[in-house]
C-alpha positions in Angstrom: 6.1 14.9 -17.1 5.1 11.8 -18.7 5.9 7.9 -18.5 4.2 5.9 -20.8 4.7 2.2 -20.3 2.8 -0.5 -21.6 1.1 -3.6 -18.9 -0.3 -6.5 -20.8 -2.3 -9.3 -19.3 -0.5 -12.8 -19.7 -2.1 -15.7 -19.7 0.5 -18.9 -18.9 -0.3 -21.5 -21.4 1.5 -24.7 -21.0 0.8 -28.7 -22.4 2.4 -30.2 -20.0 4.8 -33.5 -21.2 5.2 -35.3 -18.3 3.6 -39.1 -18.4 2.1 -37.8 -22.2 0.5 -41.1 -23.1 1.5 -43.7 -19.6 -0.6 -41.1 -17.0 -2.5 -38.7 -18.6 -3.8 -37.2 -15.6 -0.2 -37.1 -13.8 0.4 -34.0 -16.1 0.9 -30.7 -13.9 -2.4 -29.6 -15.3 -1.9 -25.7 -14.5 -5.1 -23.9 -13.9 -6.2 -21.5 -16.3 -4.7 -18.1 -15.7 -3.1 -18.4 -12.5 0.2 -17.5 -12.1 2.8 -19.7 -11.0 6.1 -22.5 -12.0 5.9 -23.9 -15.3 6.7 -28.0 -14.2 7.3 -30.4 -16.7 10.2 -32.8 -17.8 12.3 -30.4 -18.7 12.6 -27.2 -16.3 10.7 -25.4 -13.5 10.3 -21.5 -14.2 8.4 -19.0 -13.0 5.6 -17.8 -15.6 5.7 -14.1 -16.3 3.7 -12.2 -13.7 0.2 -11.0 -14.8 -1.3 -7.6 -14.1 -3.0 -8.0 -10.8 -6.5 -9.1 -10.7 -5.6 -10.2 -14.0 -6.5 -13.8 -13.0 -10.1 -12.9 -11.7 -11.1 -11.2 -14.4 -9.9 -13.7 -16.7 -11.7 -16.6 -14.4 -15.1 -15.4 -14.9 -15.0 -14.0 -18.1 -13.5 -17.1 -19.9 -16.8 -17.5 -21.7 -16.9 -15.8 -24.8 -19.7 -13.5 -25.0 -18.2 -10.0 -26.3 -19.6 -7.3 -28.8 -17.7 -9.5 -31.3 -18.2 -12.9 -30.2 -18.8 -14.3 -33.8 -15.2 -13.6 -34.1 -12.5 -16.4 -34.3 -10.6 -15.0 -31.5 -11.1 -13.7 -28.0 -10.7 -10.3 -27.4 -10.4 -8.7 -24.0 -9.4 -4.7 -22.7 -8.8 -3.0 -19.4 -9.0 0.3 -17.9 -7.4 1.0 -14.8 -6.1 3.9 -12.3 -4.1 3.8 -9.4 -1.4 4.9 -7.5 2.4 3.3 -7.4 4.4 4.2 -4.4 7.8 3.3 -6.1 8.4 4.1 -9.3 11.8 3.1 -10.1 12.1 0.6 -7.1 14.3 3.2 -5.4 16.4 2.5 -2.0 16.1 6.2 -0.9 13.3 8.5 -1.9 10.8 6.9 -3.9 9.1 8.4 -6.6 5.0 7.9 -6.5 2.9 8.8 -8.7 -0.6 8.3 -9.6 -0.9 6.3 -13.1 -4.0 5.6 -15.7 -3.5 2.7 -17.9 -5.4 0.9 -20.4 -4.7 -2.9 -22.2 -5.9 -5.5 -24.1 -5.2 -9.2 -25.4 -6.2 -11.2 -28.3 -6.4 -14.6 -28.0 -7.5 -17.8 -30.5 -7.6 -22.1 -30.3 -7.7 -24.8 -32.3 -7.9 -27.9 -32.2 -8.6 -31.3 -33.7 -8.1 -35.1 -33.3 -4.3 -34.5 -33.9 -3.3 -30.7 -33.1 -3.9 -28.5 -30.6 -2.9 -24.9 -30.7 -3.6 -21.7 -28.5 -1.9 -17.9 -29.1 -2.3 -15.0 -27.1 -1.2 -11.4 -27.9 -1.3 -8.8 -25.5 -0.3 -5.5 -24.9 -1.4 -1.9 -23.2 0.1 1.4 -21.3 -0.1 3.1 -18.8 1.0 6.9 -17.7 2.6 8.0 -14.3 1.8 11.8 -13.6 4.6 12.3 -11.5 7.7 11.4 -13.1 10.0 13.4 -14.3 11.4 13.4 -17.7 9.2 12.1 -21.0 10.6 8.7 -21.1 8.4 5.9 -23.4 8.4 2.2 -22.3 7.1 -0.4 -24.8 5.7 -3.9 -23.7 4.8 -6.6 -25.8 3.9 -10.7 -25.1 3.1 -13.2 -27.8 2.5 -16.9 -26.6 2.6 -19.8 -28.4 1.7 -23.9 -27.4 1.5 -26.7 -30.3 1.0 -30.2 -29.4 0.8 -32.5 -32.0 0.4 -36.1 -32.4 2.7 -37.6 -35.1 2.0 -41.2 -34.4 0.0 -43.2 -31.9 3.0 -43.5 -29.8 5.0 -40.2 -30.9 4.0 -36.8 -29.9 5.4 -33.4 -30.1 5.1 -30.6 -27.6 6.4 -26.6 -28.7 6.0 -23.7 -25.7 7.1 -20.5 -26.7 6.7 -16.8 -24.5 8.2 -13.8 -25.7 8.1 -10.6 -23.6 9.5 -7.2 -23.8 9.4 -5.8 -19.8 10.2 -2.0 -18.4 10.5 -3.6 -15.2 11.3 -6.2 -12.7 9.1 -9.7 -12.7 9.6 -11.7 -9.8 7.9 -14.8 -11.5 10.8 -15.0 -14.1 13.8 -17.7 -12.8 17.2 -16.3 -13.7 15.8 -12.5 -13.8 16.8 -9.8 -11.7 14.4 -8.0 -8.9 16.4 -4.5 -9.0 14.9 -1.9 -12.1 17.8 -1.7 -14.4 16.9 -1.6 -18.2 14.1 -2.7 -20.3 14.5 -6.1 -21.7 13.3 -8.8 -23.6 12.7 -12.2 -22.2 12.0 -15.3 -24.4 11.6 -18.7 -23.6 11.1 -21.3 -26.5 10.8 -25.2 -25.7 10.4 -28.6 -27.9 9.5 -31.9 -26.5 9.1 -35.2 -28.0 7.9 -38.0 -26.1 7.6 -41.4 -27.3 5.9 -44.1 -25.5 8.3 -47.1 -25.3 5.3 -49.7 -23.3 2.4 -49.7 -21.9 4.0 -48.5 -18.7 7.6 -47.1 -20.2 7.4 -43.5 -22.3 10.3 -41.3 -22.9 10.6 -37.5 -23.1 13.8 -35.7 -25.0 13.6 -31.8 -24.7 15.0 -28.8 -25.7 15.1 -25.3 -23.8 16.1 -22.4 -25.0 15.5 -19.1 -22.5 17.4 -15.4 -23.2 17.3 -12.6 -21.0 18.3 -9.2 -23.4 18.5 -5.9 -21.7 18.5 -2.8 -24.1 20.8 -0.6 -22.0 24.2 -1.9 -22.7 25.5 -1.9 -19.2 23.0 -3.8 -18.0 23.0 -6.8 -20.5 26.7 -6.9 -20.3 26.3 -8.4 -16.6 23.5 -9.2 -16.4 22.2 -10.5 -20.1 23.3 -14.4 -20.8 21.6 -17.1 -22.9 20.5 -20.5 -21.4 19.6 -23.7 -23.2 18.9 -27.2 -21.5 19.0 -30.2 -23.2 17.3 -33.1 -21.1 16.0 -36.8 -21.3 13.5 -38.2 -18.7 12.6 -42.1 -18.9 8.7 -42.5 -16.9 7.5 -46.0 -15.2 4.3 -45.8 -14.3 4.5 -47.7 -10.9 1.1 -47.5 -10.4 -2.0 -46.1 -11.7 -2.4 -42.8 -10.5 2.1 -43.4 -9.8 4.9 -42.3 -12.3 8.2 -42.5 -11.3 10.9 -40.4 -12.9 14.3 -40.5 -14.1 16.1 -37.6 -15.3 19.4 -36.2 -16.8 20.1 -32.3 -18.1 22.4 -30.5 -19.1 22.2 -27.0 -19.4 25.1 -24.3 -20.5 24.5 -20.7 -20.0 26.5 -17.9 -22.4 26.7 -14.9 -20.7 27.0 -11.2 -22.3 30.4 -10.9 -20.7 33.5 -12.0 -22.6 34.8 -15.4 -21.0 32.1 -16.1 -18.6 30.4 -19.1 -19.1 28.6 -21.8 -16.7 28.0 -25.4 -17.9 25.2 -27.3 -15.7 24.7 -31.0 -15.2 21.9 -32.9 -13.2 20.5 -35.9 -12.2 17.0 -36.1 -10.8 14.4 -38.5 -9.6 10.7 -37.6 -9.1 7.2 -38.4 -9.5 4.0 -37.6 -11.1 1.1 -38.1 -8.2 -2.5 -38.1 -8.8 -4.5 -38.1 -5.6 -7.6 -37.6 -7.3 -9.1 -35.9 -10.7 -8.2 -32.2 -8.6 -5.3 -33.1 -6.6 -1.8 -33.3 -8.0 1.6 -33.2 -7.5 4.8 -33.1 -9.7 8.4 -33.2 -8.0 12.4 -33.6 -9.2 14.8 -33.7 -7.0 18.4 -34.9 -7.2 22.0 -33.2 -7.5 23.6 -30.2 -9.2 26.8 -30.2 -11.0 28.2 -26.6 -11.9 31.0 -26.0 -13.7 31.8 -21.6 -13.8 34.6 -19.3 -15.2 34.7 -16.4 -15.4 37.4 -13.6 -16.3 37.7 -12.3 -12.8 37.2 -14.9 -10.3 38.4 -17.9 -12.5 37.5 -20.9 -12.7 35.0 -23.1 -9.9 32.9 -26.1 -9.6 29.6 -26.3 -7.2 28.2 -29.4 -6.1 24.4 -28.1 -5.1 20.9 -30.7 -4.1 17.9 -29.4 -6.1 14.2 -29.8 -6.0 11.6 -28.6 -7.6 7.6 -29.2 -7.2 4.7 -28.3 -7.5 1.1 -29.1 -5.6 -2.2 -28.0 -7.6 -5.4 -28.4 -6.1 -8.7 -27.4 -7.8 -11.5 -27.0 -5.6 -14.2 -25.8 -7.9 -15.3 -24.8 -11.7 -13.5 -21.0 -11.6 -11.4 -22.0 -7.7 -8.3 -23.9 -7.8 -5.0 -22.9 -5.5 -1.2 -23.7 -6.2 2.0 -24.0 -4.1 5.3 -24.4 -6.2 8.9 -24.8 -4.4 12.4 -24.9 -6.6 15.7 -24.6 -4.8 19.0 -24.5 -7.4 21.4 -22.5 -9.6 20.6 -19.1 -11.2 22.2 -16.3 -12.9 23.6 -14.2 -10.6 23.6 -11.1 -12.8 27.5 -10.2 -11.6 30.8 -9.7 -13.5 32.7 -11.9 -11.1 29.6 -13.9 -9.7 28.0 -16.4 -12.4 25.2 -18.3 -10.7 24.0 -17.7 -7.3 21.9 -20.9 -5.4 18.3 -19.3 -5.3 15.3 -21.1 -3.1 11.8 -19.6 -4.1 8.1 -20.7 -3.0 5.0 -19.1 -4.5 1.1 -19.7 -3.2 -1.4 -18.5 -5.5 -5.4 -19.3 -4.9 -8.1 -17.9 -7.7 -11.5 -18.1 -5.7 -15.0 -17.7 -7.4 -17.5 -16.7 -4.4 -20.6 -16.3 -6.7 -21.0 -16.6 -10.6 -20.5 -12.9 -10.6 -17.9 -11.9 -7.8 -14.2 -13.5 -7.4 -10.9 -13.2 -5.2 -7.5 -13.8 -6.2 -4.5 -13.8 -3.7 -0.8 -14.7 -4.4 2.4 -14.9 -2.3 5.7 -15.6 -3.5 9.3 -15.3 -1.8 12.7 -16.2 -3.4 16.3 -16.2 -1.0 19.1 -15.2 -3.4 22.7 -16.4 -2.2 25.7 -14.4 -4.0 29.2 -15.9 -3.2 31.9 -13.7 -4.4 35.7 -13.4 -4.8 37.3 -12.0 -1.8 37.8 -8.9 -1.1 33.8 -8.5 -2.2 32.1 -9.8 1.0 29.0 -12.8 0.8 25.6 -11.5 0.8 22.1 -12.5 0.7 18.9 -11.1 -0.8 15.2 -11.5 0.2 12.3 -10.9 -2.2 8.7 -11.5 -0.7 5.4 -10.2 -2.7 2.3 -10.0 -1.9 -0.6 -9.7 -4.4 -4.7 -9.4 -3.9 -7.2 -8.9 -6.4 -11.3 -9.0 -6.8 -13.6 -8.6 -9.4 -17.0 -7.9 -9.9 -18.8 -8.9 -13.0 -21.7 -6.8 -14.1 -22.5 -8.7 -17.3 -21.2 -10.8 -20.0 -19.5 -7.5 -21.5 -18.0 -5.8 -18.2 -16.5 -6.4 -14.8 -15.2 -4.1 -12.3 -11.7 -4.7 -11.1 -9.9 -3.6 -7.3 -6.3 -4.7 -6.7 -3.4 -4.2 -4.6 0.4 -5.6 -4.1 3.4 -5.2 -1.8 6.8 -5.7 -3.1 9.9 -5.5 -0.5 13.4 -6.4 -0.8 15.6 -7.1 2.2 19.6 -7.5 1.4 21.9 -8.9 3.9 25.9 -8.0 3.4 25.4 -5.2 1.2 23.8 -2.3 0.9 21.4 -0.2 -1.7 19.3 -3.5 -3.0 16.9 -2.8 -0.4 13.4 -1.3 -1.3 9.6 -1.8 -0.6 6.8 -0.9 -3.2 3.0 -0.7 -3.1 0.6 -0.1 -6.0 -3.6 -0.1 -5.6 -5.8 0.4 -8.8 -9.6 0.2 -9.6 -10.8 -0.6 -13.3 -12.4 -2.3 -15.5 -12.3 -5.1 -17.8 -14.2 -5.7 -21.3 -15.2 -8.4 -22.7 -14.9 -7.5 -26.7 
């Protein structure tokens, strides 16, 4: 029968608020379309995984020069075949199936000496031949970034991403790497910076981030609500320096009646600029947890944390990334709240020649769940892999190859474990 599930290519756009007015340049400065941590003053999360060989595509064809160009927005579509060896990211006897999709995005900017705003809508689907049943997955992604000046000394920042998944995304911090449920993520932030002195600026900022599974039992453990209110004071120390001081705190409301998790932290860092393509952005510091929970009771963890990331742009369409976070998430358990979680991603978006690019990413992320006796300790480790390249024809149409490797290794318990391929060939549109 027939799966219908709809892929989407996301594009992570971020203003980052760190040193607004003090160090422009010491912002994290994300290049375009890669995937990879969202850093700023606030929090560090993993931006929703793209389609791969999303990012090449989108590298070369970032000039606008589509049937309908005169247009006030971008418009972009793909159409792709391939075959997924895991369907359902089984343990034992994986489905595979061979799978035909087709997607597209709209995208528009403005700007002007005071506001800035981007949008992107995407969405797509795809069918898998194999699969039993007639089951129909919907996916949807709207982005959002404002940035607006109020005064000459007074800005305000507003990120928001709002996703409805059928599957698993790695690049999501708090989400869960086992296929459960279809579920909507959404991740809305506000930022307002002021600068205090030449060299002084402070940042107050609000996060809100919801993970909503439609299947009941999974969004009663595993579906919570997370907001982080924080305040970071920035020194710039030097001229290419900022140093950082940082408090959040951040309670989490889960699904489950009587589980809740209040965190509190306080972080140092800096905003490095080594030159107009090197950067670096880091927090580090302490992590104060407070957890109950109707089945284990109450506990307190007292946890370091860091989180960084390196970004190094090497030429017009080439720039690499190497992000590192180590603290609390939600463990996704009815007697488990948060589970300390180290992950590290590497993404590099290469363009060889105007017309040919590569695009490689690797990513890992060591899960540690603690548990109320008699349930046993156990570990998980996630690594993916993920190569793309992309030919471009003309202004109107690239050809696309890509592949990934997903595997899942558990350690104390058994049935998490799972490996998954998927290759494709395609093309995209420039519309």
């Amino acid at each position: 029968m027939i799966k219908v599930s709809f892929l989407l290519p996301v594009v992570w756009l971020s203003f980052g608020s760190v040193t607004l007015f003090a160090q422009n340049a010491a912002s994290a400065n994300q290049p375009a379309q890669m995937p990879g941590f969202k850093t700023d003053s606030g929090s560090v999360a993993l931006a929703p995984d793209s389609s791969e060989g999303e990012a090449v595509s989108s590298g070369l064809n970032k000039s606008k020069g589509g049937f309908f160009s005169n247009l006030p927005v971008d418009l972009t579509a793909t159409v792709r075949t391939g075959y997924d060896t895991n369907v359902y990211y089984a343990t034992t006897n994986p489905l595979g199936s061979m799978y035909s999709s087709v997607g597209g995005s709209m995208s528009h900017s403005f700007s002007n000496s005071r506001l800035q705003i981007k949008t992107l809508l995407g969405g797509g689907a795809s069918i898998y031949y194999s699969e039993p049943g007639n089951n129909m997955l919907y996916t949807g992604n709207f982005n959002l970034d404002l940035q607006y000046k109020l005064a000459p000394r007074l800005q305000l920042t507003f990120s928001n991403t709002t996703q409805y998944l059928p599957q698993p995304s790695y690049g999501l911090v708090g989400g869960n790497t086992q296929y459960n449920s279809a579920y909507i993520y959404e991740n809305a932030k506000i930022d307002l910076a002021v600068q205090i002195s030449p060299k002084f600026s402070a940042i107050t900022s609000y996060d809100f981030m919801e993970f909503y599974y439609l299947q009941q039992a999974a969004n009663s453990t595993q579906g919570y609500i997370q907001q982080t209110l924080s305040e970071s004071i920035q020194h710039l120390f030097l001229p290419k320096t900022t140093l950082v001081l940082e408090a959040r705190l951040s309670p989490t409301t889960y699904n489950t009646s009587g589980q809740y998790s209040v965190a509190s932290y306080l972080l140092v860092g800096v905003n490095q600029t080594f030159n107009p393509r090197l950067k670096f952005t880091m927090r580090t510091g302490g992590e104060y947890v407070t957890n109950q929970n109707p089945i284990s009771g109450a506990s307190t963890q007292i946890l370091p944390f860091w989180e960084s990331r390196l970004t190094y742009n090497f030429g017009p369409a080439s720039s690499l990334s190497w992000d590192a976070r180590f603290g609390t998430e939600s463990a996704g358990m009815a007697n488990t709240n948060m589970s300390p979680t180290f992950r590290t991603g590497f993404s590099i978006m290469h363009a060889l020649t105007a017309r040919i690019a590569l695009n490689m990413g690797l990513y890992y992320i060591n899960n540690r769940y603690q548990q109320q006796a008699p349930a046993a300790n156990y570990s998980k480790n996630t690594g993916e892999f993920t190569f793309g390249a992309m030919y471009k024809i003309n202004r109107y149409m690239s050809l696309e190859l890509g592949y990934s490797f997903s595997d899942v290794i558990s350690q104390g318990q058994s049935g998490l474990d799972y490996n998954r391929q998927t290759f494709y060939a395609g093309a995209a549109f420039a519309l």
